[in-house]
C-alpha positions, 0 to 999 in steps of 0.5 A, a space after each residue: 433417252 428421249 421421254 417421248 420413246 421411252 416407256 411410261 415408267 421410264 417417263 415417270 422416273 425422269 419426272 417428266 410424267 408431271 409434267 406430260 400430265 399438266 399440259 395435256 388437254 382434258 376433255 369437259 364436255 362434248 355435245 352433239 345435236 340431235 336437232 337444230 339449235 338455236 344456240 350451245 352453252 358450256 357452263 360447267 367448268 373449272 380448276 383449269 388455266 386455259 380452255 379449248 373448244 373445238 366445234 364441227 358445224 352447219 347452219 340449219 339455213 337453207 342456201 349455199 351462203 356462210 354464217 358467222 360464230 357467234 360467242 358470248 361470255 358469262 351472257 353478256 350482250 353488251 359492246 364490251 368486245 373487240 375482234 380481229 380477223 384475216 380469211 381468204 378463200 382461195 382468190 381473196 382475202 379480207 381483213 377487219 378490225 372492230 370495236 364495241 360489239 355485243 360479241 366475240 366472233 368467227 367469220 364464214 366458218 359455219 355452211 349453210 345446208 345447200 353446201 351439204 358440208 361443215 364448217 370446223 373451228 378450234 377455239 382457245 380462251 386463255 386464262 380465262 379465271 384470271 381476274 386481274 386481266 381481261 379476256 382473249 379468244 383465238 381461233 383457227 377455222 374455216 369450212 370446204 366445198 369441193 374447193 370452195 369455202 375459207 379458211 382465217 385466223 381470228 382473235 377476240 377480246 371481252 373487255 372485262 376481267 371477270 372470271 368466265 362462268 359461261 360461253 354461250 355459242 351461236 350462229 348469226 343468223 338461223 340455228 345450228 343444224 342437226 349433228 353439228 358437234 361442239 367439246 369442251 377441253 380444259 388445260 391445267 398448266 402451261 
């Protein structure tokens, strides 16, 4: 029998139910703005073995640009990250490498208010307790405007092993803008 078709108990007798349960994505935090904010910070978390966010966005800056998602892990602002990036906006494409920054990043994912839309990003920071490696960010996102807008894939590295207490989130340039949501969910197994 498929443990996906079969009922709970069913599930549990098999022992899949530990295993169902130690994967499952479990939620942390969730914030929604009620005002423009200049940044969100998470530092309440942990006995998980890898963390999820998952962010819907808009800039608080009035035009009809695109801002980028700033990440910053334990406060640190030093050149202690790296960034890859590939997105493309229906026309063209773009791809970048960086070193030495003073911060993980995602691209063009956050509209400014003239777009009247938001921009969406899923986040994994995988293991990010370990402290006998440093720490890696992936990330899926992009934004719409009536058939404008991107879409990329990014990944990022802090070059610190570390474990990560705090992820601090920013827009490049303005504030987040009213209702813009943010969750935080944590793994325990893999």
């Amino acid at each position: 029998m498929s443990p996906i078709l079969d009922s709970i108990g069913s599930v549990k007798a098999f022992g899949w139910g530990k295993i169902l349960s130690s994967t499952a994505f479990e939620s942390i935090a969730t914030t929604t703005l009620g005002s423009a904010q200049s940044s969100v910070t998470f530092n309440s978390f942990s006995g998980y073995t890898h963390l999820q966010l998952r962010a819907i966005m808009q800039s608080s800056v009035s035009g009809s640009g695109y801002k980028d998602l700033f990440i910053r892990l334990n406060s640190d602002t030093g050149s202690n990250y790296a960034r890859h990036g590939l997105y493309g906006n229906g026309s063209s494409a773009v791809a970048y490498a960086t070193a030495s920054i003073a911060r993980m990043e995602v691209a063009l994912t956050i509209p400014e208010t003239t777009n009247n839309g938001f921009g969406v990003v899923v986040i994994d920071l995988l293991d990010y307790a370990n402290t006998n490696k440093y720490k890696t960010m992936r990330a899926l996102g992009g934004t719409d405007n009536n058939g404008a807008g991107y879409v990329g894939l990014f990944s990022s590295l802090w070059q610190n092993t570390n474990a990560v207490t705090s992820i601090e989130l920013l827009p490049s340039s303005g504030n987040f803008n009213t209702y813009s949501q943010f969750a935080l969910y944590g793994i325990k197994g893999a």
